[in-house]
C-alpha positions in Angstrom: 102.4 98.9 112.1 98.7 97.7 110.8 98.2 98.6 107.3 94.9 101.1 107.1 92.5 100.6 104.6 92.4 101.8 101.2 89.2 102.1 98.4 90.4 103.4 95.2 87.6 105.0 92.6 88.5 104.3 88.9 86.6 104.8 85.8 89.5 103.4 83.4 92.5 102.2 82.6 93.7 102.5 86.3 97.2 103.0 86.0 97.3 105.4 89.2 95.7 102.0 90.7 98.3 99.7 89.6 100.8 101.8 91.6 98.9 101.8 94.9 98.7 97.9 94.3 102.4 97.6 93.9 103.1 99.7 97.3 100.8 97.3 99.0 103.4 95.3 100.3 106.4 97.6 100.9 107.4 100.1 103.4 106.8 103.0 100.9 103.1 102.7 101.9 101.2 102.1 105.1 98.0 101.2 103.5 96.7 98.4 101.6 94.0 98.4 98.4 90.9 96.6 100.3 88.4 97.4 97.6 87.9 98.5 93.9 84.8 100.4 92.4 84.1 101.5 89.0 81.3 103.2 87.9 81.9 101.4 84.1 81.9 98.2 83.9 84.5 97.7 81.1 87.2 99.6 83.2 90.7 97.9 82.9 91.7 98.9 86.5 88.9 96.4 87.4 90.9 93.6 85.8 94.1 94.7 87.7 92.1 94.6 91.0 91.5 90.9 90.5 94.6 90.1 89.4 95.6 90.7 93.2 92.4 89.1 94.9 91.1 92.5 95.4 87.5 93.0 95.7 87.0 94.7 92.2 83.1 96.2 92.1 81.1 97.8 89.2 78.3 100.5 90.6 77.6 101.9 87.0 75.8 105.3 87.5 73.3 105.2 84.7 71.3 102.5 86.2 70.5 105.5 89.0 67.8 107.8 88.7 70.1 110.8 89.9 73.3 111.2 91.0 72.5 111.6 94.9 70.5 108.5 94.8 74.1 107.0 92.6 76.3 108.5 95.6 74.2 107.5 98.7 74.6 103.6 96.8 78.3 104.4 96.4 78.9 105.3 100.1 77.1 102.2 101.1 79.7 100.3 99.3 82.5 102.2 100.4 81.9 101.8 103.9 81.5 98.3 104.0 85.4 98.4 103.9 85.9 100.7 106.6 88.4 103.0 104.7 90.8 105.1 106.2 91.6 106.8 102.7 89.4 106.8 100.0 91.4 107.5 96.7 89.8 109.0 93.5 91.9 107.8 90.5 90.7 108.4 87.0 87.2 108.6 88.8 86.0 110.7 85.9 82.1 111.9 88.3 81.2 114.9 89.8 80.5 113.8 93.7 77.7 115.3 95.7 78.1 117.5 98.7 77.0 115.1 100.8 79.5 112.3 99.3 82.1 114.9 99.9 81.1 116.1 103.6 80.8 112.0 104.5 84.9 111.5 103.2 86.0 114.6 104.1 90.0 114.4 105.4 90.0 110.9 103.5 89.0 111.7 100.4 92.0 112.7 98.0 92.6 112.9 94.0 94.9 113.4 91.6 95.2 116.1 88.9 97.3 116.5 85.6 98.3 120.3 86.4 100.0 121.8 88.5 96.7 123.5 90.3 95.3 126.3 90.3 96.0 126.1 87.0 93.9 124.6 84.7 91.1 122.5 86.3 88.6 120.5 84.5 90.2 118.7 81.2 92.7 119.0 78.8 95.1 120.2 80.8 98.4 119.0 78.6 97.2 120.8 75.5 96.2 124.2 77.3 99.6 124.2 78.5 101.0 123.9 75.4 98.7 126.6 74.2 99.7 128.9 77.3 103.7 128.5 76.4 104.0 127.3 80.1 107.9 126.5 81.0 106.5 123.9 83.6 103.8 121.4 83.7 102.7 118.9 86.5 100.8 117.0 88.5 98.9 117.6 92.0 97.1 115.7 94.8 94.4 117.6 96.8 91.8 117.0 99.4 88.4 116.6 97.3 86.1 119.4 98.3 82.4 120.8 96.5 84.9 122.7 94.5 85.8 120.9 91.2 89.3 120.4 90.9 89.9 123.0 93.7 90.3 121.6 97.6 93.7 122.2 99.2 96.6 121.1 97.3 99.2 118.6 99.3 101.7 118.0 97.0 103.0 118.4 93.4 105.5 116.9 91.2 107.1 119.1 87.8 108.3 118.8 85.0 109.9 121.1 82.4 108.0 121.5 79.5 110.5 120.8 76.3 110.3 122.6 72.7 109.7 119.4 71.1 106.9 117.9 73.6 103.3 117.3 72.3 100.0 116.2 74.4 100.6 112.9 74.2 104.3 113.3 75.5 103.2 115.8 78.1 100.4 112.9 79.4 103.5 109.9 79.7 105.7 111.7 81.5 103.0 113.5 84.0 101.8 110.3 84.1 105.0 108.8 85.2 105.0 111.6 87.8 101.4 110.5 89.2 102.7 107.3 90.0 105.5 108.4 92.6 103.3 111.7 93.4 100.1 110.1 94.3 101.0 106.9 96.6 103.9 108.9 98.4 101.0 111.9 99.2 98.6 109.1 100.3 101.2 107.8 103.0 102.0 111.5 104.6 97.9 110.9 105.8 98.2 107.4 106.3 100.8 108.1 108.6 98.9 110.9 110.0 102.0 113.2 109.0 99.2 115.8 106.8 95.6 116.6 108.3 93.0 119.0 107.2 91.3 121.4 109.5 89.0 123.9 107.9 90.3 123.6 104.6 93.7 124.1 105.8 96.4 121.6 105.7 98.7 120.4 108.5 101.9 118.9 108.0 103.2 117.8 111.5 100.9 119.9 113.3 101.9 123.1 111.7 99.7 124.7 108.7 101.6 123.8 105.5 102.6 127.3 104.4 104.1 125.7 100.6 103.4 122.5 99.1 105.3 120.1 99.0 107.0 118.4 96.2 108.0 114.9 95.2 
C-alpha cells in the first residue's frame, strides 16, 4: 500500500511530531511526514524535521498583515505537498473559516482533555482544581469551533492523590504519542470519515469514541 501524505503544524517543541516521524516507516502508520511548518522560527520540531530529510518550513505569522492574509499563505504551502492529512500538533493559532472549510475531513488535532471538558489552556491544572478522577487526551476533526469538532478518539488516565501539573502534562503526554498517530491511521486507512460533522467508523456513525 502507498503511504499518503502527511503535513504536520507545530509551533514548538514537536514531540507529537517526533512520533508521527517514528511511525513513518512501520506498519503502525500508513502515512508518511512529507512536510513541516512552523509559524516560529525557533521551534525545536523544526530541527527534528531535518534530522529525517524532511522539508522543515518557517511561515512566521507576524510578518502578515492579518491572519487571513497569514492562512491563505499557509494553504499555499500546504498544498504544494498534496496532503491527505493535515495534522495540527502544538500548532498554538486560531485558523480561519476558510483554512478550516479548505482541510475539512483532513484536518485533525490533538487536545490535553478529555473534551468537552476543558477547551482552551491549562487543562492539567483545572483538573486538579475540579477534583476530576480521570484526565486525558483527545483527537478531533478541527472545525470553526475552538477546541470543539467531533471527537475520534481518547486515551485516560487516572488522576492520582499525589499528581501535580507537571506530572499530569508527562503522562498525558505519553498518552498523545500512542493516541494521536494510531487516530491518524483509522482516516488514513479510510476506516473513520466525517459527513456533516458526524463521524463514521466503517460506514456506520460512531455512536462512542473510541479509545486507545
Amino acid at each position: 500500500m502507498l503511504k499518503k501524505n502527511i503535513v504536520v503544524l507545530i509551533s514548538g517543541n514537536g514531540s507529537n511530531l517526533q512520533a508521527f516521524i517514528d511511525r513513518s516507516n512501520s506498519e503502525s502508520l500508513q502515512g508518511e511526514v512529507v512536510a513541516v511548518i512552523s509559524n516560529k522560527a525557533n521551534a525545536y520540531g523544526l530541527q527534528r524535521a531535518a534530522k529525517k530529510n524532511i522539508p522543515a518550513i518557517t511561515i512566521e505569522h507576524e510578518q502578515f498583515e492579518s491572519r487571513d492574509v497569514f492562512d491563505t499563505t499557509l494553504m499555499l504551502e500546504i498544498d504544494k505537498y498534496s496532503p491527505d492529512l493535515v495534522i495540527l500538533a502544538g500548532f498554538m493559532r486560531i485558523l480561519t473559516a476558510s483554512f478550516v472549510t479548505h482541510y475539512r475531513g483532513r484536518l485533525l488535532n490533538i487536545h490535553p482533555s478529555l473534551l468537552p471538558k476543558y477547551p482552551g489552556l491549562h487543562t492539567h491544572r483545572r483538573a486538579l482544581e475540579f477534583r476530576d478522577e480521570h484526565h486525558g487526551a483527545s483527537v478531533h476533526y478541527v472545525t470553526e469551533e475552538l477546541d470543539g469538532g467531533p471527537v475520534i478518539a481518547q486515551s485516560k488516565i487516572q488522576i492520582e492523590n499525589n499528581d501535580t501539573e507537571l506530572s499530569l502534562q508527562k503522562k498525558v503526554q505519553k498518552l498523545e504519542h500512542t493516541l494521536y498517530p494510531a487516530t491518524a491511521n483509522l482516516l488514513l486507512t479510510d476506516k473513520i470519515r466525517i459527513i456533516k460533522d458526524i463521524v463514521y467508523f466503517e460506514n456506520e456513525p460512531l455512536k462512542e469514541k473510541l479509545y486507545f
